[in-house]
N, C-alpha and C positions, 0 to 999 in steps of 0.2 A: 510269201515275202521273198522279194531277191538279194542274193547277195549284193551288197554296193559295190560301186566302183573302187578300185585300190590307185595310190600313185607309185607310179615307177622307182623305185630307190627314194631318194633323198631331193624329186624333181617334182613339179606341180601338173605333172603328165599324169589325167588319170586316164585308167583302163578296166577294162572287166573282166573280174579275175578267172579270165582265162583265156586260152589263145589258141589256136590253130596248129598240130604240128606235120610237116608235108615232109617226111623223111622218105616217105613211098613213092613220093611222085613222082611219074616219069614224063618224058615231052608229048604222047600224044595221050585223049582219052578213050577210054574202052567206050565198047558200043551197047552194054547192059547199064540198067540200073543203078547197080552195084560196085561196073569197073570203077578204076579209077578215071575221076574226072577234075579236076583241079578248077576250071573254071566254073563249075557249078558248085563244088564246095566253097568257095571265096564270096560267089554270089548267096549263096543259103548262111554263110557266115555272117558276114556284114547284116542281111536284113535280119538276122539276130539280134546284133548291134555287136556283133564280137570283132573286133576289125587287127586284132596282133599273131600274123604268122610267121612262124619261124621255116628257117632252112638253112642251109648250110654247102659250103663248097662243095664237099665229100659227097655229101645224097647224091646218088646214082650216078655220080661224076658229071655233078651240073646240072643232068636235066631238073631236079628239082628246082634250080633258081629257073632255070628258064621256064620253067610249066607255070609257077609261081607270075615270071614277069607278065606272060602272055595273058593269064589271066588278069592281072591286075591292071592293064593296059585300058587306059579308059573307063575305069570303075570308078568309086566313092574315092574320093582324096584323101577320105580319111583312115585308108588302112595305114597299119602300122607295120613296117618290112623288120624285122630281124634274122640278122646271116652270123655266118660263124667263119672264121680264118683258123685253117689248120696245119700249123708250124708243124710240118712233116720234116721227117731224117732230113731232106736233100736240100730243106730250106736252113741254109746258112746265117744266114743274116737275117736281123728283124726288118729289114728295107723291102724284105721278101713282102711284107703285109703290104704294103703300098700296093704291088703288083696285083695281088693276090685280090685285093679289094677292085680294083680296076676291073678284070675278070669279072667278077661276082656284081660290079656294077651295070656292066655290060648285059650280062644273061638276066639281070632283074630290070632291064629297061631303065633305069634310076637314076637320078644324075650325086642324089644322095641317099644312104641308107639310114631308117631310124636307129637301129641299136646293133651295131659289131659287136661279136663277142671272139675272144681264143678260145678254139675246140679243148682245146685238154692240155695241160700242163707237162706232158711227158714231153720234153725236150732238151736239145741242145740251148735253145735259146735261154736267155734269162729272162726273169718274169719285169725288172727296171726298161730294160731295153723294148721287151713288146707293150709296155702300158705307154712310154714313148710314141712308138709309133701310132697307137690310139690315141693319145697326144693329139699327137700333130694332124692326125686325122680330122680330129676333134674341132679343130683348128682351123685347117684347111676347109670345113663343112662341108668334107663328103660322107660324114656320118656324125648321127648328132647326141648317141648314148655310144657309152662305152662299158662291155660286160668281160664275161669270164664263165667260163663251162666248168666242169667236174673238176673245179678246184676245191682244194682243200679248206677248212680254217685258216690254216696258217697261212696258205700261200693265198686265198681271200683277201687276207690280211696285208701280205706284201705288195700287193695289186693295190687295193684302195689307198694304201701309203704313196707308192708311187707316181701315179695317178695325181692324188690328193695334190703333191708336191709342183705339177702341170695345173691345179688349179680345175682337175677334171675328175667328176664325181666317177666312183665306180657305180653302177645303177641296177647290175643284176650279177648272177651266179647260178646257168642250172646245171641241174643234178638228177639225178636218180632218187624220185623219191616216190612212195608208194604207201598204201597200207599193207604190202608185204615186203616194203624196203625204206623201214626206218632211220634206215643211219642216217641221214643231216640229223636226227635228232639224238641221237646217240654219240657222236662224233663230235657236235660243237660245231657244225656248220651253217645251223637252223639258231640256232642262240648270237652267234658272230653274226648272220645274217639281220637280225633284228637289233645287235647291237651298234651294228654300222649303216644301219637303215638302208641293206642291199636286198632287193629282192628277190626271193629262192622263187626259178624257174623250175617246175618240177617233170621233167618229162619221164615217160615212161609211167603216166599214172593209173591205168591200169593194169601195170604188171603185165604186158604184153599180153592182155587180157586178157588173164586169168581172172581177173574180175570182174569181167563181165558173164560168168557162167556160161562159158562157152564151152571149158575143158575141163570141166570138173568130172570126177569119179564116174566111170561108164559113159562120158559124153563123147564128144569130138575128141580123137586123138590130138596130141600135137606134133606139127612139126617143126620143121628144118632145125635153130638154135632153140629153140623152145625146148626142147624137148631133151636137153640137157640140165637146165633149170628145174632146183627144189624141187617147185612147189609142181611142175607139169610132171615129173617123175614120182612125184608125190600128192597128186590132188584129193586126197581123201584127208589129209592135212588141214587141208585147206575149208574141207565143209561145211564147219561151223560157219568160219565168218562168212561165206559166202551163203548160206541160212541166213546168218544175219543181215545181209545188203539185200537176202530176196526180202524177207519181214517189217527192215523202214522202208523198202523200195513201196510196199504195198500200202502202210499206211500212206505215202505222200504222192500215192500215181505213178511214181517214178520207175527206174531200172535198175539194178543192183550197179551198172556202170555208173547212171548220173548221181546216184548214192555215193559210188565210192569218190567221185571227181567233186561232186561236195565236199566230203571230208577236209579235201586236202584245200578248195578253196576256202573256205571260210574259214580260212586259220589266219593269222595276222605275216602279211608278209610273203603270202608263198600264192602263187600264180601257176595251176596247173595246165599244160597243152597237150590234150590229148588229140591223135591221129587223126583227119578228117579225110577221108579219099573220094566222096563223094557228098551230093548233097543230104542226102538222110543224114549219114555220120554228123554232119554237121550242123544239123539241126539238132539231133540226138543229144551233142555235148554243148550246144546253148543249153539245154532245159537238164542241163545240169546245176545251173548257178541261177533261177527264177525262184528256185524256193532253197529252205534252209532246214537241215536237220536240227535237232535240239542239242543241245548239250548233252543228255543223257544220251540220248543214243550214239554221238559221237566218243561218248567215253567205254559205250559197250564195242563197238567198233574195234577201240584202240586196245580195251583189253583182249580181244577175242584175237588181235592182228602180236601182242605182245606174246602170246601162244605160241606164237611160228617162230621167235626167232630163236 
């Protein structure tokens, strides 16, 4: 049984819950299998039928939009582009976002974006001021959803108010969410997100795959920031549950990865994008949302994932 399609926030856009995320991409592709290759993951996407990838200014300083654009240059019409504008120290003024989106129109070949969102909430800017400029963005139709990154509840809250007040839905919110990083649901950001009909983008849903059994107790070390992280300085922590994603992975065919990227789809509301940098990867997390765990094992899951924190 597959997971169905979910709509966008509080819009009649549906999508499959789940998305592409290209934060590795870089402008050219490697010449293995394995490198990175962005136009054959977009192509192994879509014929999934997965067609929503994310990227962002910051990723590798652009090249991600652009590896992104090049590939999507003449493919299905029907993908769906999501970027991020990131109100950094030096950006003074929200008119910065105009600019910024310009740019990021540019490297995405695009003459419109489907869904902007603001990277992260730590700034000088106000949060009235940049829902403004998605406003008018809004407006202007060079992007036709309006989101929000690693914000809070509250400040969720201040965004879709503001927004609201422009007549412009707020439609997403991601975040950091995981089966070893609970907090939207601890927090009230995963309850606000359902209360204001915003959709939680969930990236990082493998836990910078640790659950995918790659770095468990005696296996691959980790590195670079990994290896600062709990659960990589602690993977024997982590065993159980990852026993338990190898255990439904087997009843249902599946991988302890597309197990854990199940989880987090088939929840009301919440849209997971995990990393695709080639085409395997990419087929890998379609046939994460074709079939469906049960309840039950979803609730062994979440108690075995309650352990950790």
């Amino acid at each position: 049984m597959s997971l169905p399609d979910m709509p966008l926030g509080p819009t009649d856009l549906l999508l499959r819950p789940l998305g592409v995320g290209t934060n590795t991409w870089k402008d050219e592709a490697g010449t293995t299998p394995d490198s990175t290759n962005p136009a054959a993951a977009v192509e192994s996407a879509l014929a999934s039928g997965v067609n929503l990838f994310d990227t962002a200014e910051i990723y590798n300083s652009g090249a991600s939009e652009r590896a992104l654009g090049r590939a999507l240059a003449g493919s299905d019409a029907s993908a769906f582009v999501a970027t991020k504008f990131a109100p950094l120290p030096w950006r003074l003024t929200s008119g910065s976002l105009h600019r910024a989106l310009d740019a990021s129109l540019g490297r995405l070949q695009r003459e419109t974006v489907d869904l902007y969102q603001i990277h992260f909430p730590f700034t000088l800017l106000r949060i009235p001021s940049l829902m403004n400029r998605l406003a008018e963005a809004v407006e202007q139709g060079r992007i036709r959803h309006a989101g929000v990154s690693n914000y809070s509840a509250a400040q969720m809250r201040a965004a879709h108010a503001a927004l609201a007040r422009r007549g412009v839905p707020l439609v997403s919110n991601q975040v950091n969410y995981s089966l070893l990083n609970r907090n939207p649901e601890r927090n009230g950001l995963l309850d606000a997100c359902r209360e204001l009909d915003v959709t939680l983008i969930a990236y990082f849903p493998l836990a910078s795959g640790m659950l995918t059994g790659k770095y468990r107790a005696g296996g691959r070390e980790a590195r670079g920031f990994r290896r600062f992280s709990g659960s990589f300085r602690n993977p024997e922590r982590v065993e159980p549950l990852l026993q338990a994603l190898d255990e439904i992975g087997q009843t249902h065919g599946r991988s302890s990865a597309q197990v854990a990227i199940n989880w987090l789809a088939r929840q009301e509301n919440v849209l997971p994008i995990p990393g695709a940098r080639h085409a395997r990867q990419a087929r890998e997390n379609a046939g994460a949302i074709d079939f469906a765990i049960s309840d039950a094992e979803a609730a062994r899951l979440a108690e075995l994932s309650d352990q950790l924190s």
